[in-house]
N, C-alpha and C positions, 0 to 999 in steps of 0.2 A: 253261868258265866264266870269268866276269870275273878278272884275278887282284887286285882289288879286294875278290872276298870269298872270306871265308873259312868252309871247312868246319869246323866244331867238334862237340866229342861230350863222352861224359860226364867223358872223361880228364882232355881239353884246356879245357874249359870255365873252367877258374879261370885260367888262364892267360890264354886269348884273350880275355876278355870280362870275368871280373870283376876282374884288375889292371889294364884299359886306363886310359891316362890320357883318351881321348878317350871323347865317347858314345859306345854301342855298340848298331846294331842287331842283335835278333835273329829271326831269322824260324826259325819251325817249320813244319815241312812235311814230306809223306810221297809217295811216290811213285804210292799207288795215288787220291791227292786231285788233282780236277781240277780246281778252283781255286787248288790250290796249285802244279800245274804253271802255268795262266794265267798267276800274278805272276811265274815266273822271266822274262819278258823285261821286265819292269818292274824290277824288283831289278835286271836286268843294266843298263838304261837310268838309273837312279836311280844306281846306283854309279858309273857313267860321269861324270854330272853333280855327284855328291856330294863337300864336301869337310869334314874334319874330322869326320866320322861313320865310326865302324867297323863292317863292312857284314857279318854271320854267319849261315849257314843249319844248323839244326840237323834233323837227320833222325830224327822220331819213334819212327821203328818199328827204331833202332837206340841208343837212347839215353832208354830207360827211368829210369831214374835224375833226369833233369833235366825230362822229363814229369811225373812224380810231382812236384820239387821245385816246378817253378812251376805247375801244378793246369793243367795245359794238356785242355783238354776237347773243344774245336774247333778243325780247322786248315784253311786256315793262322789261324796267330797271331804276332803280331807282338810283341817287347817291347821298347821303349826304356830300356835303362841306362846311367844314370853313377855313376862311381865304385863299380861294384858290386852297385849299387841300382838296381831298378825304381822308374824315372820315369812309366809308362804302359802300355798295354796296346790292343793291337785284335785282334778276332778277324774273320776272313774277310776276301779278296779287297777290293785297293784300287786306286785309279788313281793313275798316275805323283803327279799332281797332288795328292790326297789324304796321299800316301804324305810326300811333299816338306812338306806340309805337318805331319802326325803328327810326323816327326823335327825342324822347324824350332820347332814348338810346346812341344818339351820341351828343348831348350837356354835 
């Protein structure tokens, strides 16, 4: 994986993402989701290209805690935060192009 992103769970989660100073994407995903594998080489091409966005994939089926907290119902889902806070939200499968846009639309 890109070492551009970061794995987080329910531990690390306050840590990596909600004291970042920079936005923070979060991507939810599971492994038995097949759109959700799809976006990994998008996420990996996006982080490649990205700058000043913190780039996080969170793995549903091991991190209950943070499913519950943000009502994640469909994955993938994606969440853009800053400072903390949810800026946005998309649920399901995007294109590089789409994707670039989501996280440029919420800074």
């Amino acid at each position: 994986m890109n070492d551009k992103i970061k794995v987080v769970s329910d531990a690390s989660f306050e840590v990596d993402v909600v004291s970042s100073s920079q936005p923070v994407l979060v991507d939810f995903w599971a492994e038995w989701c097949g759109p959700c594998l799809m976006m990994n080489s998008t996420i990996e091409k996006f982080a490649t290209e990205s700058n000043g966005i913190r780039i996080t994939k969170v793995n549903a089926d091991l991190n209950r805690k943070l499913i519950n907290k943000f009502n994640i119902r469909g994955l993938p889902q994606f969440i853009l935060m800053k400072n903390g806070v949810e800026v946005k939200r998309h649920a399901g499968a995007m294109t590089i192009f789409e994707l670039t846009k989501f996280c440029d639309e919420g800074n």
